[in-house]
C-alpha positions as CSV (number, residue, x, y, z in Angstrom):
1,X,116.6,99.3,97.1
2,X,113.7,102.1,97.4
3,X,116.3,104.5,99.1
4,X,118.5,103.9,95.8
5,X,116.3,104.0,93.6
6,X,114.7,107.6,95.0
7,X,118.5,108.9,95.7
8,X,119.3,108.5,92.2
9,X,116.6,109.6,90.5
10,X,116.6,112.8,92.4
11,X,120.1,113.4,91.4
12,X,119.2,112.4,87.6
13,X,116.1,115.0,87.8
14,X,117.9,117.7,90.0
15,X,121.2,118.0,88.1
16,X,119.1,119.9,85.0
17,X,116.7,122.2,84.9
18,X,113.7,119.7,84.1
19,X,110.3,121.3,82.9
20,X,108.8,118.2,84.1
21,X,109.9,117.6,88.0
22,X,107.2,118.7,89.8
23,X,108.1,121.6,93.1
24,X,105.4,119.4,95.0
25,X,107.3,116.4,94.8
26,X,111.2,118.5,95.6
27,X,111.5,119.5,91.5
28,X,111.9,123.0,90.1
29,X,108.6,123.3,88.2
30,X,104.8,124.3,89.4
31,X,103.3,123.3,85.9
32,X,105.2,120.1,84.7
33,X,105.2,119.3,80.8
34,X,104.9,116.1,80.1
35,X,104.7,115.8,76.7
36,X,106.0,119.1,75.5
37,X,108.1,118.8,72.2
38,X,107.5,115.4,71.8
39,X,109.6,113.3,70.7
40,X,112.2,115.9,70.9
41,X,112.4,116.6,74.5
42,X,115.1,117.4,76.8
43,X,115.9,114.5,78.5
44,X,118.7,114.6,82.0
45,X,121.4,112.6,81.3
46,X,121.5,109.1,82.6
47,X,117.4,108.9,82.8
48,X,117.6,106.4,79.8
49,X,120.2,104.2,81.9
50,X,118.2,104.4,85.1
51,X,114.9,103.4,82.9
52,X,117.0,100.0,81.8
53,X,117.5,99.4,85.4
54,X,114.2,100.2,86.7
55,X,112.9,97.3,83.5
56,X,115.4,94.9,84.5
57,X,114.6,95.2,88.5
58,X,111.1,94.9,88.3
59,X,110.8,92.4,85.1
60,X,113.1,90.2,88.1
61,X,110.6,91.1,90.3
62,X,107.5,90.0,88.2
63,X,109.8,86.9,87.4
64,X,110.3,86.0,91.0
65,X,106.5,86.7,92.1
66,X,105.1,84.1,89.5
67,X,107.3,81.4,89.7
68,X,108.0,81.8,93.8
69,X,105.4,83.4,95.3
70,X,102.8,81.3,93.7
71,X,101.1,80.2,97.5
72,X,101.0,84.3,99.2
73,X,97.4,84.7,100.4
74,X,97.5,88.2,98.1
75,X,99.6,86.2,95.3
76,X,96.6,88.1,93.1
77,X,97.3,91.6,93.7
78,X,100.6,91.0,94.0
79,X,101.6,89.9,91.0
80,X,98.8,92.0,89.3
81,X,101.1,95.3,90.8
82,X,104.4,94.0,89.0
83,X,103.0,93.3,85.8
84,X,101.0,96.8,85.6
85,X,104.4,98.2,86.9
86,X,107.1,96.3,84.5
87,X,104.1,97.3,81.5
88,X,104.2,100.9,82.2
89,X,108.1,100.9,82.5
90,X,108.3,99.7,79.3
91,X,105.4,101.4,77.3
92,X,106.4,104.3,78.5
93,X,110.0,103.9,77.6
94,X,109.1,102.1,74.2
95,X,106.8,105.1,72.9
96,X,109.3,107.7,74.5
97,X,107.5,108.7,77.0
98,X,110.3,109.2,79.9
99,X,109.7,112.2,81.7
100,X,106.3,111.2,82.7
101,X,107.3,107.6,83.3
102,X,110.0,109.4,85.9
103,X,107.7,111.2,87.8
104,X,105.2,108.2,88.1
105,X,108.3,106.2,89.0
106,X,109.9,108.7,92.1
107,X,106.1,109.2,93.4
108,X,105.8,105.3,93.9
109,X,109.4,104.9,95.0
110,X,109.0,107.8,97.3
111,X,105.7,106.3,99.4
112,X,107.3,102.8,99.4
113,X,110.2,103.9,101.6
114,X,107.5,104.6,104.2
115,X,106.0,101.1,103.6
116,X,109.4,99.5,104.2
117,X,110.2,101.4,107.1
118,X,106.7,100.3,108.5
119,X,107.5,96.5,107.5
120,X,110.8,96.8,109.5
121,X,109.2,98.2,113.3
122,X,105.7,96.0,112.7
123,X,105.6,93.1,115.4
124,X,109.4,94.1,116.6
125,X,109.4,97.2,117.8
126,X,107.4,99.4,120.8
127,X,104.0,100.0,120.0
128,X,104.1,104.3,119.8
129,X,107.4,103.1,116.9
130,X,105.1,101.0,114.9
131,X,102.4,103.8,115.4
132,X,105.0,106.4,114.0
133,X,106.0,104.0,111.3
134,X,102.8,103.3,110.4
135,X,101.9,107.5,109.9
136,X,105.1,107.7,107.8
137,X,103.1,105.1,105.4
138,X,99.6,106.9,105.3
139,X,100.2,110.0,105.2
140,X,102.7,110.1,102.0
141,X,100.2,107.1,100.6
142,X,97.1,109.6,101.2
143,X,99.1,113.1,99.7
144,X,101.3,111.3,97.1
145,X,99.2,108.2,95.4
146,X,95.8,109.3,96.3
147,X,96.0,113.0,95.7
148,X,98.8,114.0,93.6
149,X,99.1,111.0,91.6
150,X,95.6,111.7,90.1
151,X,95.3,115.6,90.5
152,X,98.6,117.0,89.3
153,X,99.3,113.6,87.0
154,X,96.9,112.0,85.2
155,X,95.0,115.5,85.3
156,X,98.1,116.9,83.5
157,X,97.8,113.8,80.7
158,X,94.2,115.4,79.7
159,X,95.6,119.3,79.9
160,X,98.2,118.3,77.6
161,X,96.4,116.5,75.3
162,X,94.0,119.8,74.6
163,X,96.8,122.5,74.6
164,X,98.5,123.5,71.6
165,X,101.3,121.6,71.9
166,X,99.2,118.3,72.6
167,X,98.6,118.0,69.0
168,X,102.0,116.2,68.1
169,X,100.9,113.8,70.5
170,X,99.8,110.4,69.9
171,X,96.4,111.0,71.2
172,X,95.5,106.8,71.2
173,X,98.8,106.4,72.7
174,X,98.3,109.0,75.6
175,X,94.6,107.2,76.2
176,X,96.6,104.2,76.5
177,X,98.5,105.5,78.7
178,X,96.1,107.3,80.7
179,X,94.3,104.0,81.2
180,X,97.0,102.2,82.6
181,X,97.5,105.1,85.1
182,X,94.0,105.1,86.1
183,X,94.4,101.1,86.9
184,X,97.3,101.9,88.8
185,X,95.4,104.7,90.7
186,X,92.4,102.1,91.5
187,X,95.2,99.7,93.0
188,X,96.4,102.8,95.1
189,X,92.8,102.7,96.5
190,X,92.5,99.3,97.3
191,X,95.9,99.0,99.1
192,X,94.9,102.0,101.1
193,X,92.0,100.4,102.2
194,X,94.2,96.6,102.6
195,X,96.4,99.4,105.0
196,X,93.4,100.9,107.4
197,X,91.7,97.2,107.7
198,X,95.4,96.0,108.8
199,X,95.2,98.0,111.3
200,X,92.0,97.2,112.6
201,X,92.3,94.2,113.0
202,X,95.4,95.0,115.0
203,X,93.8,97.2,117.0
204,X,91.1,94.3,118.1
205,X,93.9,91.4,118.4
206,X,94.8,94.0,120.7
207,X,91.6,94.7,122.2
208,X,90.9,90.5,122.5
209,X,94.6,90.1,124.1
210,X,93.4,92.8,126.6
211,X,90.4,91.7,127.4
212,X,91.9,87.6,128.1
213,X,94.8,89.2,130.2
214,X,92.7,91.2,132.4
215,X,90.1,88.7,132.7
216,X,92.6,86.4,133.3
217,X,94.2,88.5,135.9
218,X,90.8,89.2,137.6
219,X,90.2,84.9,138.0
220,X,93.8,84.8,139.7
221,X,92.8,87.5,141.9
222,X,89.6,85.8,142.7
C-alpha cells in the first residue's frame, strides 16, 4: 500500500512543474510555495482524486483501529496517529490547502516504506538483515520526520505567512494548521524514541539469551 501510495504521488507531483515539491524530497524546487496564490493555485492533475483516496484509506483505517483494535497494548497512540492523520487529510483538503497536504502526505508515506520493510525481516530473518532493515527505518525517520518535516515544513508555514503573498492567507486557518503539524511532529518524537527503546530491549533479550546459553553450556561442560 505505502509503495502505491508513494509511486503515485511521485508521478502526480513529477508530471508538472510543481512550485511546491521540494528537490530534498526528489521535486524540482529548493524553496517550495505552499500557499502562493491561494486559492488559485496550480494544482497537478489527479492530486484532487488521489486526496479522495488517501480520505477514504485512512478514514478505513481509523474505522478499523477503533472498532478492532480496541485490546493493542499501544491502542492509544495508535488510534491517536489515524485520527490526527484522517483530520489533516481533510482540513487540508476542505480549506484547499493541497499542495502542502501532498508534501506532508509523500514525507510520511516515504519513511513508512522503511518501517514495513523492517516489520517484514524482524524475528524472521538473519540478524545483520534485521540490522539493515532496521537502518532503513532510522535513518529516513531521523532526516525526513525529525529534520525536514519541521525545518523545511512547518518552518515554511511561518515564512509564508510573513511574506507578501501571505496576506491572502487565512492567517487563523494556517495557525490551525500549523498546530496540527506540530502535534504530528511531537508524535514523530515519541515513536522515534518507542524505535531506539525497541531495540534495546532487543539487544538485552539478546544479552540474557546469551548469558543462559553460555552458562548453560559451561554447567554441561562441568
Amino acid at each position: 500500500m505505502n509503495v502505491l501510495c508513494v509511486a503515485v504521488l511521485y508521478k502526480i507531483l513529477l508530471q508538472e512543474d510543481c512550485d511546491f515539491f521540494d528537490v530534498r524530497l526528489g521535486g524540482r524546487t529548493s524553496h517550495p510555495l505552499y500557499f502562493y496564490n491561494h486559492p488559485c493555485q496550480k494544482i497537478p492533475a489527479n492530486l484532487d482524486n488521489f486526496y479522495l483516496f488517501k480520505l477514504a484509506y485512512h478514514f478505513y483505517e481509523l474505522g478499523h483501529t477503533l472498532v478492532l483494535d480496541r485490546k493493542r497494548v499501544d491502542f492509544v497512540e495508535y488510534a491517536l496517529h489515524h485520527f490526527l492523520t484522517f483530520s489533516l487529510i481533510l482540513f487540508s483538503y476542505s480549506v484547499g490547502y493541497l499542495p502542502i497536504g501532498a508534501a506532508v502526505m509523500i514525507l510520511h508515506d516515504v519513511t513508512d516504506l522503511g518501517c514495513s520493510v523492517f516489520k517484514l525481516t524482524i524475528d524472521i530473518t538473519p540478524t545483520a538483515v534485521e540490522v539493515i532493515g532496521y537502518i532503513g527505518m532510522v535513518v529516513p525517520w531521523l532526516y525526513v520526520r525529525l529534520w525536514f518535516f519541521p525545518a523545511h515544513v512547518i518552518s515554511r508555514i511561518f515564512e509564508e505567512m510573513n511574506s507578501w503573498h501571505g496576506v491572502r492567507i487565512n492567517r487563523h486557518m494556517m495557525i490551525m494548521l500549523t498546530v496540527f503539524l506540530i502535534v504530528l511532529f511531537c508524535m514523530h518524537i515519541f515513536w522515534f524514541y518507542l524505535m531506539v527503546k525497541g531495540l534495546l530491549r532487543r539487544f538485552q533479550a539478546k544479552t540474557w539469551k546469551s548469558g543462559i546459553s553460555f552458562a548453560t553450556n559451561a554447567n554441561n561442560v562441568e
